[in-house]
C-alpha positions as CSV (number, residue, x, y, z in Angstrom):
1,X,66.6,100.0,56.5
2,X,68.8,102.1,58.0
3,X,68.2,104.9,60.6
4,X,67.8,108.1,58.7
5,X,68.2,106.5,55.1
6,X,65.6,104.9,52.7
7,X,66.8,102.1,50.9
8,X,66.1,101.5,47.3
9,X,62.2,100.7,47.4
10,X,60.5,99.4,44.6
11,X,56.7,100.0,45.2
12,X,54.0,97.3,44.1
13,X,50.9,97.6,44.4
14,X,49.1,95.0,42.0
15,X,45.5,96.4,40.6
16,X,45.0,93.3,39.3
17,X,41.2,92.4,38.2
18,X,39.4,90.2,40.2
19,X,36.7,88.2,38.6
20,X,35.4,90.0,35.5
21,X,37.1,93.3,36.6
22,X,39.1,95.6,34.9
23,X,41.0,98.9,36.1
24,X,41.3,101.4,33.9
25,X,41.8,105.2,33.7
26,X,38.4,105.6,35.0
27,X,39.0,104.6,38.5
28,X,40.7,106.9,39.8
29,X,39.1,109.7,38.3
30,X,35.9,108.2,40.9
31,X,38.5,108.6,43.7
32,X,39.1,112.5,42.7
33,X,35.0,113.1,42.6
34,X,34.9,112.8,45.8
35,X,36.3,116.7,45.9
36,X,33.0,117.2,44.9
37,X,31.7,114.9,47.3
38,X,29.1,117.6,48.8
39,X,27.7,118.3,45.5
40,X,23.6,118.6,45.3
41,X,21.8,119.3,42.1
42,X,25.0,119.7,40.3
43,X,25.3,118.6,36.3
44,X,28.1,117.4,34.4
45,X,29.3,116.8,31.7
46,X,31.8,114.2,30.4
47,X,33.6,114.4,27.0
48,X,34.9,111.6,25.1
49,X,32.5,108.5,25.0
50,X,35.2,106.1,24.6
51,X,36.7,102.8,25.9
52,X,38.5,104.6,29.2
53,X,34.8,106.5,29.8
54,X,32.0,103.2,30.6
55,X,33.6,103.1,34.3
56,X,33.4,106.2,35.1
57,X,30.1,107.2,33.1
58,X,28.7,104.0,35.2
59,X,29.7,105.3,38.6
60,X,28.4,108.8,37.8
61,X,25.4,107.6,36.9
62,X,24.9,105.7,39.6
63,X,25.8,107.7,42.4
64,X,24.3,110.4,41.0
65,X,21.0,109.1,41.6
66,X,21.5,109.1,45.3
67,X,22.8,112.2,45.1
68,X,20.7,114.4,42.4
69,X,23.8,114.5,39.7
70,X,22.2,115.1,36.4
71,X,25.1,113.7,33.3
72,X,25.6,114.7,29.5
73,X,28.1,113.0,27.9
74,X,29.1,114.6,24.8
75,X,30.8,113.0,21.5
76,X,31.6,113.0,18.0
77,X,29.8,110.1,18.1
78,X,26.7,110.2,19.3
79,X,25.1,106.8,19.0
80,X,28.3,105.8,21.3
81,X,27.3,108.5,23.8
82,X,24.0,107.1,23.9
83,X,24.6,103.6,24.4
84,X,26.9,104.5,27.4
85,X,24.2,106.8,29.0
86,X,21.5,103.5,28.4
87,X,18.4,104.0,30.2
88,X,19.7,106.1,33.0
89,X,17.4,108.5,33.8
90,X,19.7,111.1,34.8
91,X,21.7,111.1,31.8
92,X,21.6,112.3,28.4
93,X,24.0,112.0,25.2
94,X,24.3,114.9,22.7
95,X,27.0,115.6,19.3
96,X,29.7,117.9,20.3
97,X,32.5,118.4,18.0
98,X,35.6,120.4,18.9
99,X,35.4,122.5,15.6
100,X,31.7,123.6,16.6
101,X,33.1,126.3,19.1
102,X,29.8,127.4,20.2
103,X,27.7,124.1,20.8
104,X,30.8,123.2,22.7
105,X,30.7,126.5,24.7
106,X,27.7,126.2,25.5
107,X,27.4,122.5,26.6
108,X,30.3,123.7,29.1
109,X,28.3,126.7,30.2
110,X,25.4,124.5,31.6
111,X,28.0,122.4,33.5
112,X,28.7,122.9,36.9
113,X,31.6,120.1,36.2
114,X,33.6,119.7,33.3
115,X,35.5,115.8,32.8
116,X,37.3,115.6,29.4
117,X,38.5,111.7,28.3
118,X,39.5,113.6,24.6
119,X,43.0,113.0,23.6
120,X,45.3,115.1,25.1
121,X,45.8,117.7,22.3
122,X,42.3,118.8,22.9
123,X,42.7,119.5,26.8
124,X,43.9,123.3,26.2
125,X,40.7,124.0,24.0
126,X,38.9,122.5,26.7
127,X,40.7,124.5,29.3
128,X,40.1,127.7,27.4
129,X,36.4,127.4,27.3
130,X,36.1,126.3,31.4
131,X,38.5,129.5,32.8
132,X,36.3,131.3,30.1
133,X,32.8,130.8,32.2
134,X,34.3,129.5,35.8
135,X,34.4,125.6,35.1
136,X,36.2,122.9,36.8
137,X,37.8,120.5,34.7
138,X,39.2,117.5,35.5
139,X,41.3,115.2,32.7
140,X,43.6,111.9,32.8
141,X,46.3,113.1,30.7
142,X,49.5,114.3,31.3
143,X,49.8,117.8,32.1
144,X,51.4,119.2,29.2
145,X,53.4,123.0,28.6
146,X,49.7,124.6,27.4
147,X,47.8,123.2,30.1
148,X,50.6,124.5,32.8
149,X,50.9,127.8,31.5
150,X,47.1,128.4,32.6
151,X,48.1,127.2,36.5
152,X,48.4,130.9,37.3
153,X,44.8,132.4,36.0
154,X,43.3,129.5,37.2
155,X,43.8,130.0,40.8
156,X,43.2,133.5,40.6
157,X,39.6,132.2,39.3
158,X,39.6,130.1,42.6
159,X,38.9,126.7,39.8
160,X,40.5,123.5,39.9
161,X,42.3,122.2,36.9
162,X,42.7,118.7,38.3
163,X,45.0,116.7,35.6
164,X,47.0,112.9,35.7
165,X,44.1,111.4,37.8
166,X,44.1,108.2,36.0
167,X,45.9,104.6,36.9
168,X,49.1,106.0,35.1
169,X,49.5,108.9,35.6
170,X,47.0,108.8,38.6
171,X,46.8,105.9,41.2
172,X,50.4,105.6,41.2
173,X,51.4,109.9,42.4
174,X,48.6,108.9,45.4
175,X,51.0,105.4,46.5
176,X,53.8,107.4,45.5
177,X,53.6,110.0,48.1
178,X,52.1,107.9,50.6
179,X,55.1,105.6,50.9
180,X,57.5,108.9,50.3
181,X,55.4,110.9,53.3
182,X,55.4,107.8,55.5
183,X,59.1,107.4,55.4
184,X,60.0,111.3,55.4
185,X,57.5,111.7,58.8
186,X,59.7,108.2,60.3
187,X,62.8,110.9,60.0
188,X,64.0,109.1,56.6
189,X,65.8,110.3,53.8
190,X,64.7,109.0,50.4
191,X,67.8,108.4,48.1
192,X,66.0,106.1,45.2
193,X,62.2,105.3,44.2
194,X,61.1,103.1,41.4
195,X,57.7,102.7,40.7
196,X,55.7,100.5,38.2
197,X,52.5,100.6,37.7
198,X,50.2,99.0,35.0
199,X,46.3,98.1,33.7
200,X,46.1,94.8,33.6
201,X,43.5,91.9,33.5
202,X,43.4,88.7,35.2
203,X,44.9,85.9,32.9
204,X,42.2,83.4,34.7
205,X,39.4,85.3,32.8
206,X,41.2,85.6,29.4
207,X,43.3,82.2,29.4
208,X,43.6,82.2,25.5
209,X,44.8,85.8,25.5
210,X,48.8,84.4,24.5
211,X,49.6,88.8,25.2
212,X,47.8,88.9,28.5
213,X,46.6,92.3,27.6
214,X,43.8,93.9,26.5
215,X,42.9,97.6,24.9
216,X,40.8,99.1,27.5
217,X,41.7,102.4,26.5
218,X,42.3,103.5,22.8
219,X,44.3,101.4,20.6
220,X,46.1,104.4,18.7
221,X,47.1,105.8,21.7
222,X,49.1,102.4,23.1
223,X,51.2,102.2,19.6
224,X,51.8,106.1,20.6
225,X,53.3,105.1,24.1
226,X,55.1,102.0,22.3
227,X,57.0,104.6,19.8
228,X,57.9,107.2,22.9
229,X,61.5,107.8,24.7
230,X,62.0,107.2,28.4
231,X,64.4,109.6,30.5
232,X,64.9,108.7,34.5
233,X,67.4,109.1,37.0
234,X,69.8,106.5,37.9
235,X,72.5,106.2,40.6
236,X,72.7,110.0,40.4
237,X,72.9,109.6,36.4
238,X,70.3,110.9,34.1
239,X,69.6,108.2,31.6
240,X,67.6,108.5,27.7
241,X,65.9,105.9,26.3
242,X,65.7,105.9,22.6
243,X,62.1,104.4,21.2
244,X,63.9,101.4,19.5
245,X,65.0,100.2,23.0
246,X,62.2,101.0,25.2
247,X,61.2,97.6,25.4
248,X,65.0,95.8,25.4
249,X,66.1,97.7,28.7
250,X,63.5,96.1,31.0
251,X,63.4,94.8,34.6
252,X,62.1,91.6,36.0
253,X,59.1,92.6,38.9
254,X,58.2,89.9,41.8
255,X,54.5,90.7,43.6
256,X,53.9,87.9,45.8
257,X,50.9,86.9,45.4
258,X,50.6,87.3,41.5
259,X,53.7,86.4,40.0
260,X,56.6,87.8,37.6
261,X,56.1,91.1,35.7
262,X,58.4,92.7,33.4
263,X,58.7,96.8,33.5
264,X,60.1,99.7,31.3
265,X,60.6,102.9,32.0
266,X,57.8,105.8,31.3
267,X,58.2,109.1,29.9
268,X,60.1,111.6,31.7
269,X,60.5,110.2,34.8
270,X,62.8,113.4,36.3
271,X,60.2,116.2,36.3
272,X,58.8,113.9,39.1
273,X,61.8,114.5,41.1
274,X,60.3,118.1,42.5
275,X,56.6,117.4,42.1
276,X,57.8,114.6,44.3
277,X,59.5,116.8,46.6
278,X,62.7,114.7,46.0
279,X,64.9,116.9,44.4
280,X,68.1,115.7,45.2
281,X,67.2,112.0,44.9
282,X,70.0,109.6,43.4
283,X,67.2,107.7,41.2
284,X,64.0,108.3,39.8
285,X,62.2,105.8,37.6
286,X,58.3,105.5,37.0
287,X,57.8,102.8,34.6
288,X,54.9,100.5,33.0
289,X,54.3,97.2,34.5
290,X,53.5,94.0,32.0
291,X,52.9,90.3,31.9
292,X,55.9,88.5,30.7
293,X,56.3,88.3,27.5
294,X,55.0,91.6,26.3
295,X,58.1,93.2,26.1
296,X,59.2,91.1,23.8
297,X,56.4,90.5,21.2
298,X,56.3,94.4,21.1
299,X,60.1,94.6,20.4
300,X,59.1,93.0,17.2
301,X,56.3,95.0,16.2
């Protein structure tokens, strides 16, 4: 690396399962609770009983018996709520539907924490009812236009609107700025990041899995991503990816240590440019990282 100048870097950090284990969006959202690490008697309540929701409904549980955390976790669903609450005597289930405005109201009213795993669209309803009474919310999704527009009244409220606190979007922003801060306080200039960053399980606990890859968050959701459009930023370029070749226009990933991986670009890679504090930056990708051979079989469907 040269004095002054960062190289093109490639960050990999492989959250691969060990054992039984699988990461998910839940994980990080533990890392982000401990904001609230100084919380006593304190209840929340969780949204969306889901597949992304048994991690984190686990740890809250848990910890919160240690640390007098009372849960609800709300759904359309309620038998689904229940059987993620179990036995857990700090937890309860309840039915909550979005269209019921003032059950869900008031279920957010009697939180001191409010985590929504709902599908995006439902985040600025959400939103709306937490600046209403003084809630903190915290989601996984991507921070959308409605959800922005709120950045301003929610400071004044002194509340934190905590969004992208997944794996992806999530785990990779707190690498991401890790590597970025490390270089820029060693007196470097960063000209290019790529980053790729995936869910994936450990093919020794699924050998007959022929996809390596598993739904652990909703199914609709990962046909959604696989009809999407990429754009990023290459050699001081901006590039578009049209859906029918967002899995032809891949690179080939070495981790040592795990093996080969195949990414593609994610999103809108170029409003990380300022978030990043890289505005100027010759290339910016953040992309999805996959077992071989997804890429391929999903190019077909």
């Amino acid at each position: 690396m040269d004095s002054g100048r960062a190289k093109n870097r490639r960050t990999q950090f492989p959250f691969l399962g060990n054992g039984r284990k699988i990461l998910n969006g839940s994980d990080f959202f533990i890392n982000a609770l401990t904001i609230f690490g100084n919380m006593k008697q304190q209840h929340i309540l969780v949204l969306g009983a889901g597949r992304s929701s048994s991690a984190l409904i686990s740890y809250l549980l848990s910890e919160g018996r240690d640390r007098g955390w009372t849960l609800t976790v709300g759904d359309g669903d309620e038998e689904l709520a229940r059987r993620r609450i179990g036995q857990a005597p700090n937890g309860c289930s309840m039915h909550i539907r979005m269209s019921d405005e003032q059950a869900l109201r008031t279920a957010i009213t009697n939180a001191d924490l409010v985590i929504s795993l709902l599908p995006a669209a439902m985040h600025p309803a959400i939103a709306a009812h937490c600046l209403a009474v003084g809630k903190h919310l915290l989601t996984a999704s991507y921070v959308s236009p409605d959800m922005r527009a709120l950045d301003k009244e929610v400071r004044a409220k002194g509340l934190l609107f905590l969004n992208e606190c997944g794996l992806d979007p999530g785990l990779d922003h707190m690498s991401a700025m890790s590597i970025i801060h490390r270089l820029q306080r060693g007196g470097y200039t960063v000209y290019s990041f790529e980053s790729f960053t995936g869910g994936l399980i450990d093919p020794v606990t699924d050998p007959d899995n022929p996809w390596k890859y598993r739904f652990t968050w909703n199914p609709r959701n990962v046909v959604v991503a696989g009809q999407g459009t990429a754009t990023y930023r290459a050699n001081g370029l901006n590039k578009y990816i049209p859906y029918h070749q967002l899995f032809q226009r891949t690179v080939q990933i070495e981790i040592p240590g795990a093996g080969r991986f195949e990414g593609y670009a994610n999103r809108n890679s170029l409003q990380y440019k300022e978030l990043y504090g890289l505005p100027d930056i010759d290339t910016m990708m953040r992309g999805t990282l996959r077992f071989q051979g997804f890429c391929a079989a999903w190019n077909v469907l």
